[in-house]
C-alpha positions as CSV (number, residue, x, y, z in Angstrom):
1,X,-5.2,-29.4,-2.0
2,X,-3.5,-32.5,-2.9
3,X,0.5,-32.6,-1.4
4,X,2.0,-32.3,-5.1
5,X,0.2,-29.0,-5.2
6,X,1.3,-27.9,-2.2
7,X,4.6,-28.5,-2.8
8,X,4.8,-27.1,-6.0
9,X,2.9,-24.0,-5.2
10,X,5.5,-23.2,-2.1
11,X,8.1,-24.2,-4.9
12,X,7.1,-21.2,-7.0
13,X,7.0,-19.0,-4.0
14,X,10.2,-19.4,-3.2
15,X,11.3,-18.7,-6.8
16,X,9.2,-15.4,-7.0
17,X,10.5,-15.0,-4.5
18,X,13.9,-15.3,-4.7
19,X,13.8,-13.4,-8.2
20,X,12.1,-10.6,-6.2
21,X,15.4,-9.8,-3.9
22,X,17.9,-10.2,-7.0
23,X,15.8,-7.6,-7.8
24,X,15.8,-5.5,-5.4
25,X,20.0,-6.1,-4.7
26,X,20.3,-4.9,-8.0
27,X,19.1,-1.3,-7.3
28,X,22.3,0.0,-5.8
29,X,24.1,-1.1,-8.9
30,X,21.6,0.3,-11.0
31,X,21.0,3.9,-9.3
32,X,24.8,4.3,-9.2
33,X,24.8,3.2,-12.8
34,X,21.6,6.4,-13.3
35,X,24.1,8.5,-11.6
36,X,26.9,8.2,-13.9
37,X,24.4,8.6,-16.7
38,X,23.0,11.6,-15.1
39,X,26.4,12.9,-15.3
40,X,27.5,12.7,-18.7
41,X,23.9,13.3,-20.0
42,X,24.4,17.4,-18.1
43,X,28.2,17.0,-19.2
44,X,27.3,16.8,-22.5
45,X,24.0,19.4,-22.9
46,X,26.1,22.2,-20.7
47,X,29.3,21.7,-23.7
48,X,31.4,21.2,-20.1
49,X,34.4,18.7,-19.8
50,X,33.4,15.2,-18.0
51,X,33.9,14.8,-14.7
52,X,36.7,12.6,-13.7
53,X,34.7,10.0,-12.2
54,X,32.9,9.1,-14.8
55,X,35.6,9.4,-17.7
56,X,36.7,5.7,-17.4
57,X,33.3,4.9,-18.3
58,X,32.1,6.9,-20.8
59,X,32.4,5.0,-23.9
60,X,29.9,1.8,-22.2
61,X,27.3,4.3,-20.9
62,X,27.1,6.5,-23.7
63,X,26.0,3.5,-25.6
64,X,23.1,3.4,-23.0
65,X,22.6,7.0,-22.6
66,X,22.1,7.2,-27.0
67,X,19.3,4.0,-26.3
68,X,17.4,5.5,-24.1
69,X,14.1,7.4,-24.2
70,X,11.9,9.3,-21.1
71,X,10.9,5.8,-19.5
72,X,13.9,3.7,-19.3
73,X,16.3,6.2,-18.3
74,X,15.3,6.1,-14.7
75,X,15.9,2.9,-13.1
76,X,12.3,1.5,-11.8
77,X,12.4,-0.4,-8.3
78,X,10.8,-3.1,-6.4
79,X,8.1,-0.9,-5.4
80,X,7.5,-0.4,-9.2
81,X,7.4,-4.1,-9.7
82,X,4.9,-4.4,-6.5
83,X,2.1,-2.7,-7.7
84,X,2.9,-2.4,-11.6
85,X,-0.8,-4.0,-12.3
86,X,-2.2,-0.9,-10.2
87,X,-4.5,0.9,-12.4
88,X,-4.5,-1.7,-15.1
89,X,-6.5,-4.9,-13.1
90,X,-9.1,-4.0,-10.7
91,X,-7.5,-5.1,-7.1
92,X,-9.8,-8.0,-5.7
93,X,-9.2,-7.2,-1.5
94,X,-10.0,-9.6,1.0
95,X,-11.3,-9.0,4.7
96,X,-10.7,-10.9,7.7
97,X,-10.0,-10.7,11.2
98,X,-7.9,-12.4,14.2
99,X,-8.8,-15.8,15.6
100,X,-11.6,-15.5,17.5
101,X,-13.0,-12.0,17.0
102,X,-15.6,-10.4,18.9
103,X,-18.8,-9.3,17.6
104,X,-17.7,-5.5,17.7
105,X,-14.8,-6.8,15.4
106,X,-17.0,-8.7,13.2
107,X,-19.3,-5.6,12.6
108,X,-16.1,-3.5,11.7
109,X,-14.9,-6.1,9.6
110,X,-18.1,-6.4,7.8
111,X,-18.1,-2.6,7.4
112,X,-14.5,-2.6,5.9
113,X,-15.9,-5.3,3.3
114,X,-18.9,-2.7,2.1
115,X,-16.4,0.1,2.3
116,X,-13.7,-1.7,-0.1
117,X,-14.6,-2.8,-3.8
118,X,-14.3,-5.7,-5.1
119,X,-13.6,-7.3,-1.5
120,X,-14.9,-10.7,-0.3
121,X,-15.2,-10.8,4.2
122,X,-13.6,-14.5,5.2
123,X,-14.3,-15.7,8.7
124,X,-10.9,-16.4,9.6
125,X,-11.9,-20.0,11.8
126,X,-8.6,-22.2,12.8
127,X,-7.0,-21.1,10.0
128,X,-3.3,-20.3,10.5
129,X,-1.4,-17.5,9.1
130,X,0.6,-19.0,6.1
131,X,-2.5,-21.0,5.0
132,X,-4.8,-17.9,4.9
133,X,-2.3,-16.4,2.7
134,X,-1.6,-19.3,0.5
135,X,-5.7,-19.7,-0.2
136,X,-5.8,-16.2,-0.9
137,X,-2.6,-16.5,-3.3
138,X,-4.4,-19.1,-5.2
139,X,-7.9,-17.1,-5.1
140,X,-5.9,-14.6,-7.1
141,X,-6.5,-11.6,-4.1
142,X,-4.0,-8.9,-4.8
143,X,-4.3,-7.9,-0.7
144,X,-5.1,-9.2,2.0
145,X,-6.5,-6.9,5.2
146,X,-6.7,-8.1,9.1
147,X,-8.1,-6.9,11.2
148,X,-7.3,-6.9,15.1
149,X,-8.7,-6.1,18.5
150,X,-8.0,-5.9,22.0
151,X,-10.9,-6.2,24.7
152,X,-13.6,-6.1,22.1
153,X,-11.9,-3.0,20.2
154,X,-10.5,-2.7,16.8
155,X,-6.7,-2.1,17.6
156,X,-4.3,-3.3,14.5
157,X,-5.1,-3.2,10.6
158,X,-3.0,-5.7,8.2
159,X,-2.3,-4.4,4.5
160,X,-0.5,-7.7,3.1
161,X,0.0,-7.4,-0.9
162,X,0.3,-10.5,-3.0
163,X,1.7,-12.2,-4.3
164,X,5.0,-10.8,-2.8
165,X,4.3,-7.9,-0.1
166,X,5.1,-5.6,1.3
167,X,3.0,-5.8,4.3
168,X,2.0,-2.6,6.4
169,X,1.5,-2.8,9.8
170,X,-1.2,-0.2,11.7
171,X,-2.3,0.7,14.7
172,X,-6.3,1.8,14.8
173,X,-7.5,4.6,17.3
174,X,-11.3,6.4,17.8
175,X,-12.9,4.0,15.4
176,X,-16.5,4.8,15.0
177,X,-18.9,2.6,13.5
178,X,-21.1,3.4,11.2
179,X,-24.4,2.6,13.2
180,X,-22.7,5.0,16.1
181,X,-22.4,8.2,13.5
182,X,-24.3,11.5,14.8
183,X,-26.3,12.3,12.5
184,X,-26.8,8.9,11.2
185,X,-24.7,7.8,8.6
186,X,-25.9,8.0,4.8
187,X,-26.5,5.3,2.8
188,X,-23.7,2.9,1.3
189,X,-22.8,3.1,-2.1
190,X,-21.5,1.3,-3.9
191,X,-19.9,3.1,-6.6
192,X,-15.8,3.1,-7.1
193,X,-15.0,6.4,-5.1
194,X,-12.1,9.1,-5.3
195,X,-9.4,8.6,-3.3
196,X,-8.0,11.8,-1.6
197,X,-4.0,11.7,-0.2
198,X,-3.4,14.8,2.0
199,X,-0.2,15.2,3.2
200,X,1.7,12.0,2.0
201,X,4.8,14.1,0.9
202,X,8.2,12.3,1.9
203,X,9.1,9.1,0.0
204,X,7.8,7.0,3.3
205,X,4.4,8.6,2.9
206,X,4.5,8.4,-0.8
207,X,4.8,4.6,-0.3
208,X,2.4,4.2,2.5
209,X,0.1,6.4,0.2
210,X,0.7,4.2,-3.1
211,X,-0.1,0.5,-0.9
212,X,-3.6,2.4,0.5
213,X,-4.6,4.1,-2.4
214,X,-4.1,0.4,-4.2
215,X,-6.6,-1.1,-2.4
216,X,-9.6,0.8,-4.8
217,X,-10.1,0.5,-8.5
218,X,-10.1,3.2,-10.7
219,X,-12.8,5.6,-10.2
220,X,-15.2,6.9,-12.8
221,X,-15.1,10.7,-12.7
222,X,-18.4,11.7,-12.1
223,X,-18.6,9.5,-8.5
224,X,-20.3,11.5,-5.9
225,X,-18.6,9.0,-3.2
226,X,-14.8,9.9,-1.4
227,X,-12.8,8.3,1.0
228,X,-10.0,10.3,2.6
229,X,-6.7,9.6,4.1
230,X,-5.3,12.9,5.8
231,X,-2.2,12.8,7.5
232,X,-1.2,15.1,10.7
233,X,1.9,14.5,12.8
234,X,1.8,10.8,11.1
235,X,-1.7,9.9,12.4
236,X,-4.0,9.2,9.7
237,X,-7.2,10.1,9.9
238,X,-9.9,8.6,7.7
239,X,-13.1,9.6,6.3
240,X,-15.9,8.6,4.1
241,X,-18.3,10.7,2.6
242,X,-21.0,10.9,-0.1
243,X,-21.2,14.7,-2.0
244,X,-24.3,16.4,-3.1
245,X,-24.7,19.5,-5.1
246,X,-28.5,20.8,-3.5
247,X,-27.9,24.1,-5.9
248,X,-25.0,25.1,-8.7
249,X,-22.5,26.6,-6.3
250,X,-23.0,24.9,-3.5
251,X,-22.2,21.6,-2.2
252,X,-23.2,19.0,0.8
253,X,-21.2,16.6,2.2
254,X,-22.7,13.0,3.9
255,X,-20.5,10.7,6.2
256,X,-20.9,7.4,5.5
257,X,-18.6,5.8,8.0
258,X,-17.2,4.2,9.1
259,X,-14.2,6.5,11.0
260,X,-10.8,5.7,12.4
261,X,-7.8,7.2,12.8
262,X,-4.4,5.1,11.7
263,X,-0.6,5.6,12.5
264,X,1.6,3.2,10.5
265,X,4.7,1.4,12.9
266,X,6.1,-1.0,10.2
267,X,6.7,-1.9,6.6
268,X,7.6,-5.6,5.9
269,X,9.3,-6.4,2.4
270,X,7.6,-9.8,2.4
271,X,3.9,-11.5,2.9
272,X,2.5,-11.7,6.3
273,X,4.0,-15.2,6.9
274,X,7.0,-14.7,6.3
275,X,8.9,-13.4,9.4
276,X,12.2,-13.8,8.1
277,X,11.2,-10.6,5.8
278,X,13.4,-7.4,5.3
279,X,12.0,-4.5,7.4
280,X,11.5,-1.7,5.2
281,X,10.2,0.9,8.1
282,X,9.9,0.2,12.3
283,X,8.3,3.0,14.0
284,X,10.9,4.4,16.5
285,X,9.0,6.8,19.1
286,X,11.6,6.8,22.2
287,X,14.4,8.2,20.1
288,X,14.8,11.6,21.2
289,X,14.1,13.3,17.8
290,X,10.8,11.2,17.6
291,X,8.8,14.0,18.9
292,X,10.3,16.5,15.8
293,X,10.2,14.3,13.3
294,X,7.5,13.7,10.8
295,X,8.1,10.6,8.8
296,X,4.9,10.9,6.2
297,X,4.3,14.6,6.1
């Protein structure tokens, strides 16, 4: 890429951006401002007096409250902004690993790109971090997913969404491959498949739901393939299956592989390069309500 390029792609990165965390500084004012709103909005439906917080300003927001409709009443967010092309472009996802990876990380790696629509496997070579991510940025990939190992054996996965973030950070346990499945795995489809969230309930697993779930396009509804996240005690087990209906009421199900079990330690408000990013979540596990506490569920 010639240097005037460079220089004026890193240019608009730093705008975006820069425009990105106005943004988000802005939703403090702007959920105080939904509060206020909230208020007079009861206030007035109940026949009640206004509170005396809000009196002072009544007359601005009830301008506001008069122009609003269902949708711009509540304040959207920067996760809305994030992912606000999910379910209207097809996500394009792609696959690499760490420097050097091992055959056994390869073959997973390889397997991730047959699991994921619309994904393209890069061999990662000398590349460094920020210049992965820039190609991908100007490839027009919405993510980006690493993959990691240690001693031969997938340890880490990478979510990095672009062009922006966030990026989620997870740790990978029991990984079976798909050639190690007992009985032997079915064949790999190739069809968009139904994505099943089970037990993403607080706003943290709401979020970690929403940035896995936006790896896969839109399904059509009569797909016989599903891929399950299922969350217990904040591990994340997944699973992929085909379904078969061998009579009317009855139904098969077919592992496809491959199998791994996930626990999320850390949400970055930025892309993968950029360590001077906002922590949005940091796994804490020797706190001394760690143990009691279930941060997805």
């Amino acid at each position: 890429m010639p240097a005037s390029n460079d220089s004026a792609s890193k240019r608009r990165q730093t705008r975006l951006r820069r425009e990105y965390l106005y943004r988000k500084s802005l939703e403090g004012r702007e959920k105080a401002a939904y509060e206020q709103k909230r208020v007079i909005r009861e206030a007035l439906a109940s026949g009640k007096p206004l509170p005396t917080e809000v009196r002072a300003s009544y007359d601005k927001m009830i301008k506001e409250v008069d122009a609003e409709d269902i949708t711009t009443e509540t304040p959207k967010s920067h996760i809305d902004n994030e992912y606000g092309d999910a379910g209207l472009l097809e996500p394009r996802i792609c696959v690499t690993t760490s420097r050097d990876p091992s055959s056994r990380l390869k073959q997973f790696s390889k397997e991730m790109k047959l699991l994921i629509p619309n994904s393209t496997r890069m061999n990662r070579g000398n590349n460094r971090v920020d210049e992965m991510i820039e190609s991908c940025r100007q490839s027009e990939f919405t993510d980006v997913i690493v993959v990691q190992e240690t001693r031969g054996e997938p340890d880490g996965l990478v979510i990095c969404h672009l062009p922006l973030g966030p990026t989620a950070y997870f740790s990978i346990n029991n990984t079976v491959m798909r050639h190690d499945l007992d009985p032997p795995a079915a064949p790999m489809s190739e069809a968009y498949p139904h994505i099943i969230l089970n037990n993403f309930n607080s706003e943290l697993g709401k979020r970690v739901g929403n940035i896995l779930k936006c790896l896969f396009p839109v399904p059509r509804p009569d797909t016989k393939r599903i891929v399950t996240f299922s969350n217990d005690n904040d591990f994340i087990s997944f699973r992929h299956h085909m379904y078969s209906k061998p009579a009317h009421d009855s139904v098969t199900l077919h592992e496809v592989g491959p199998r791994f079990e996930l626990r999320l330690y850390q949400i970055r408000l930025g892309t993968l390069e950029q360590k001077e990013a906002e922590n949005e979540y940091v796994l804490r596990p020797y706190q001394n309500t760690a143990k009691k506490r279930k941060m997805l569920g």
